[in-house]
C-alpha positions in Angstrom: 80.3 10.3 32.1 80.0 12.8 34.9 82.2 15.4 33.5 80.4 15.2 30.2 77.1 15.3 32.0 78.9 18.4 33.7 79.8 20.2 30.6 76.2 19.9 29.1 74.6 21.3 32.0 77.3 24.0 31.9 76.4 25.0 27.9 72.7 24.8 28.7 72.9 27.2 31.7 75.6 29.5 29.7 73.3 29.5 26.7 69.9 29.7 28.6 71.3 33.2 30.7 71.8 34.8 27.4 68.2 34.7 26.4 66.9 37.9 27.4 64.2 37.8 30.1 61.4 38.9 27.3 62.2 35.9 26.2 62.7 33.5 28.8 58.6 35.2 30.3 57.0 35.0 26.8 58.1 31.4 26.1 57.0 30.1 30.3 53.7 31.6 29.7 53.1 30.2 26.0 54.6 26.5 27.3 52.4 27.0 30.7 48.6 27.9 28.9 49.5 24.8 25.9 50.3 22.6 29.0 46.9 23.5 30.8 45.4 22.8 27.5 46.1 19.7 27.1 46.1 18.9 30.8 42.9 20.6 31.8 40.9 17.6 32.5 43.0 16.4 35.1 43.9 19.9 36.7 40.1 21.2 37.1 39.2 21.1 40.7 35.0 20.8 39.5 33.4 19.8 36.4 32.8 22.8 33.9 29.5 22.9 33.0 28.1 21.5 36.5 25.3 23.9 38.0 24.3 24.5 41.7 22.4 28.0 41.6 22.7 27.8 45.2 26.6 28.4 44.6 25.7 31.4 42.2 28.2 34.3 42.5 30.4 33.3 45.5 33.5 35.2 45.7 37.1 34.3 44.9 37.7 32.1 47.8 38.9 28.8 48.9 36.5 26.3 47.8 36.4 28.5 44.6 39.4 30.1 43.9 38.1 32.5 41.1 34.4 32.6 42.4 31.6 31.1 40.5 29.4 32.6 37.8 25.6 33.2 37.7 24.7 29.2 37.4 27.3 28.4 40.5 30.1 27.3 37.8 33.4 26.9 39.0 35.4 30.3 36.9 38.8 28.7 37.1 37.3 25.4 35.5 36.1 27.3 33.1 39.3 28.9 32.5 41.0 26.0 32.2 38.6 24.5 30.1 38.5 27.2 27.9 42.3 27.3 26.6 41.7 24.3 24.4 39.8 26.0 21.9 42.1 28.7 21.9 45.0 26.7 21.9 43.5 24.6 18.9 42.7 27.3 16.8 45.3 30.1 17.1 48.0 27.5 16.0 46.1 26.0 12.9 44.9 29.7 11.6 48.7 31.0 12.0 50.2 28.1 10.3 47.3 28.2 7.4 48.0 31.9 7.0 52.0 31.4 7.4 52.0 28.7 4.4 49.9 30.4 1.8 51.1 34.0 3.0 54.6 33.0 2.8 54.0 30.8 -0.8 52.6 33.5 -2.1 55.2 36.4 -1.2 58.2 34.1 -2.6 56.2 33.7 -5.6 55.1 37.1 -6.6 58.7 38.8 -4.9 60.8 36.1 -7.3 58.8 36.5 -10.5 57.6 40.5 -10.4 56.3 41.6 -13.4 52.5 41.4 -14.4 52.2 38.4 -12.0 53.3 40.1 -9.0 51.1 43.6 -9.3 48.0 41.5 -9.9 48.6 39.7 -6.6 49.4 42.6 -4.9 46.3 44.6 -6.1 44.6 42.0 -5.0 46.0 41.5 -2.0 45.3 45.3 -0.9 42.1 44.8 -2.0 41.8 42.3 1.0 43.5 44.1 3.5 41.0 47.1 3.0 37.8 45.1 3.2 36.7 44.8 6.5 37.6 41.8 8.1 34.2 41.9 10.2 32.3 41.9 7.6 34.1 39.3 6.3 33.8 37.2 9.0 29.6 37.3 9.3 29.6 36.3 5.7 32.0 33.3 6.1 29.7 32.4 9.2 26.4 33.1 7.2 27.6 30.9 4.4 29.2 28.2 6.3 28.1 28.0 9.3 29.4 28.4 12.6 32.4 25.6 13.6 36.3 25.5 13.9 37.0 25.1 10.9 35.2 27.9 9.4 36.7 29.7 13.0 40.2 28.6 11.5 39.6 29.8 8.1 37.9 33.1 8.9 41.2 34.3 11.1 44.0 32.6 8.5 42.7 34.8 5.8 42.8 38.0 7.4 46.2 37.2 7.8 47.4 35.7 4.4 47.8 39.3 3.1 49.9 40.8 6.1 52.4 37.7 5.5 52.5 38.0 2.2 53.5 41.2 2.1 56.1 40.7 4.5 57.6 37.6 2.8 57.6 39.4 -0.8 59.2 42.6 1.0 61.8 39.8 1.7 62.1 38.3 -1.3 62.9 41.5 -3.4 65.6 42.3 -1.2 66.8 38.6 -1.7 66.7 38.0 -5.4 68.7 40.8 -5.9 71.6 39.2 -4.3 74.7 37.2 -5.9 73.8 33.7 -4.3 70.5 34.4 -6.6 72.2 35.2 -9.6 75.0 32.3 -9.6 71.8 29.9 -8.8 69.9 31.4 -12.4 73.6 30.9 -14.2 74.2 27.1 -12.8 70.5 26.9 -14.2 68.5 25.8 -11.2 64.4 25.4 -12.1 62.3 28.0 -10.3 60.9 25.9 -7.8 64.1 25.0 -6.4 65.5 28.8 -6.4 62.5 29.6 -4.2 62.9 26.8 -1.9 66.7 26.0 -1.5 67.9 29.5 -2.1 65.3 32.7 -1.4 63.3 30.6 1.3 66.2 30.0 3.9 67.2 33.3 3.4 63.6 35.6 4.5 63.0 32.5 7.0 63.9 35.2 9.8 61.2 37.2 8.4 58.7 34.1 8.2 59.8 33.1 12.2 58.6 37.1 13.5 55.4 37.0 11.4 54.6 33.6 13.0 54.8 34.2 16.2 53.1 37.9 16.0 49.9 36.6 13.7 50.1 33.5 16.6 49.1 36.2 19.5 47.2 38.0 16.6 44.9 34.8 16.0 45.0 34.4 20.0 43.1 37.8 20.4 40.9 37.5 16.9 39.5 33.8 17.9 38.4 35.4 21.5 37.0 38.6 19.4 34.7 36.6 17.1 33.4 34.0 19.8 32.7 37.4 21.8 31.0 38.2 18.9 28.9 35.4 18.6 30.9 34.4 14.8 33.2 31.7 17.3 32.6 28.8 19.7 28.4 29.2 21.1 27.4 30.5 23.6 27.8 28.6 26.9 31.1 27.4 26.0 34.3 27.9 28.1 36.3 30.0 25.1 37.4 32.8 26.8 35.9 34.9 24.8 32.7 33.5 24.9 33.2 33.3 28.1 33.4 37.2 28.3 30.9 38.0 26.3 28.6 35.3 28.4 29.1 37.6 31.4 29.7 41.3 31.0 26.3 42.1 31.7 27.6 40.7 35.5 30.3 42.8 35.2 29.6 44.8 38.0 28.1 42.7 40.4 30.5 39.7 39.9 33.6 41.2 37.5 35.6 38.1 38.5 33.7 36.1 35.8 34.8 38.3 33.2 38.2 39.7 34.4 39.2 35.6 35.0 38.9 35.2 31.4 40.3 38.6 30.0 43.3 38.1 32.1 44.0 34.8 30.8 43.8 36.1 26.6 46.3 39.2 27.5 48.6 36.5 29.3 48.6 34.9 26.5 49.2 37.5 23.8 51.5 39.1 26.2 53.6 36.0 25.9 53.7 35.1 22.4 54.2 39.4 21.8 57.1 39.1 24.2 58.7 36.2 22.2 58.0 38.2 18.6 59.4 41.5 20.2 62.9 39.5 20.9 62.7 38.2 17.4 62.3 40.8 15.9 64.8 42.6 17.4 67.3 39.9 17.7 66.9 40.3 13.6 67.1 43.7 13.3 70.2 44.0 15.3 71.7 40.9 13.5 
């Protein structure tokens, strides 16, 4: 039992000092801010939306590690706080834009023909539109909430995936594994699925994890905007937007949160970078 216990620490530590250190960085800091956001209510030292304006705009010290803001809040509560939102939207808007992005790029790749230019005009018809603009009418019409958050983000992304996957999928199709599948007579569904699909998944893997710190940094830009989570809310980027006009005075209540979206997006881009080249070079 030992020596097999032995051996399996000795493949884990062989296999784990391979990973370059891109990799090994990205994936601490991704595993680190989902842990805090699930955890944050047992890991903030004060209560997030408690006030004491005679607290208002202490320092970075040691009963407040990352100062307070104007109403005496604690900044790392906030901070804390404020990677659930994140954390809850980022995923679902990536995986909403990965499965309809990545449906629609095997279909229109596999078929071609008329199909497959009338996607693609319309698909560059998206891409061109402004996604601001897109985003105020989506919040005029629906209102302001996570869903509509979720939705607003996936489909500024559905066109960059499928454009990827169907990049993919020509290449693909082309191949002999495709033809022999067509001869043995397998139905369409199944030649996208159990033939094209495992074979662009490496494509499907970088584009998830690049929209993922995509989505990180769109969610924060809209609730900065005012299109996200309201005002007053721990979001980072609500958070931001809450206090740049304290940017001088008190710059800790804005850099605490700015800080904590580019660690983030700097993790998930340093997983995508090694992806993406671990693919190329494959």
């Amino acid at each position: 039992m030992t020596a097999v216990t032995g051996m399996a620490v000795q493949a884990v530590r062989y296999r784990t000092a391979r990973w370059p250190l891109a990799l090994v960085v990205g994936t601490a800091l991704i595993v680190a801010w989902t842990a805090v956001a699930v955890l944050w209510p047992h890991l903030v030292p004060y209560a997030t939306d408690a006030q004491r304006p005679q607290d208002r705009f202490q320092a970075p010290g040691s009963a407040h590690w990352l100062g307070t803001d104007q109403f005496g809040r604690d900044v790392l509560s906030r901070m804390l706080a404020g990677s659930r939102p994140v954390v809850e939207v980022a995923p679902a808007a990536t995986a909403l834009a990965i499965v309809v992005g990545t449906a629609i790029g095997l279909v229109t790749g596999a078929r071609g023909g008329w199909l497959d230019e009338a996607v693609m005009r319309l698909v560059d018809a998206v891409v061109v539109f402004p996604a601001i603009i897109a985003a105020v009418l989506f919040v005029a019409l629906l209102g302001r909430s996570v869903p509509v958050l979720v939705l607003v983000i996936a489909a500024a992304f559905v066109p960059l995936v499928a454009r990827s996957v169907r990049a993919a999928t020509l290449v693909e199709r082309e191949k002999p594994y495709v033809e022999a599948a067509r001869l043995r007579g397998e139905p369409g569904w199944s030649l996208l699925l159990r033939e094209i699909l495992p074979n662009v998944r490496g494509t499907v893997l970088v584009e998830a994890t690049s929209r993922l710190g995509d989505a990180v940094f769109a969610g924060a830009t809209l609730s900065f905007l005012g299109l996200g989570q309201p005002p007053g809310s721990p979001e980072w980027g609500a958070s931001i937007s809450d206090n740049r006009v304290w940017l001088q005075n008190a710059p800790w209540t804005v850099l605490a949160p700015a800080l904590a979206i580019a660690s983030l997006v700097v993790g998930v881009a340093l997983v995508a970078d090694t992806l993406r080249n671990g693919r190329s070079g494959a």
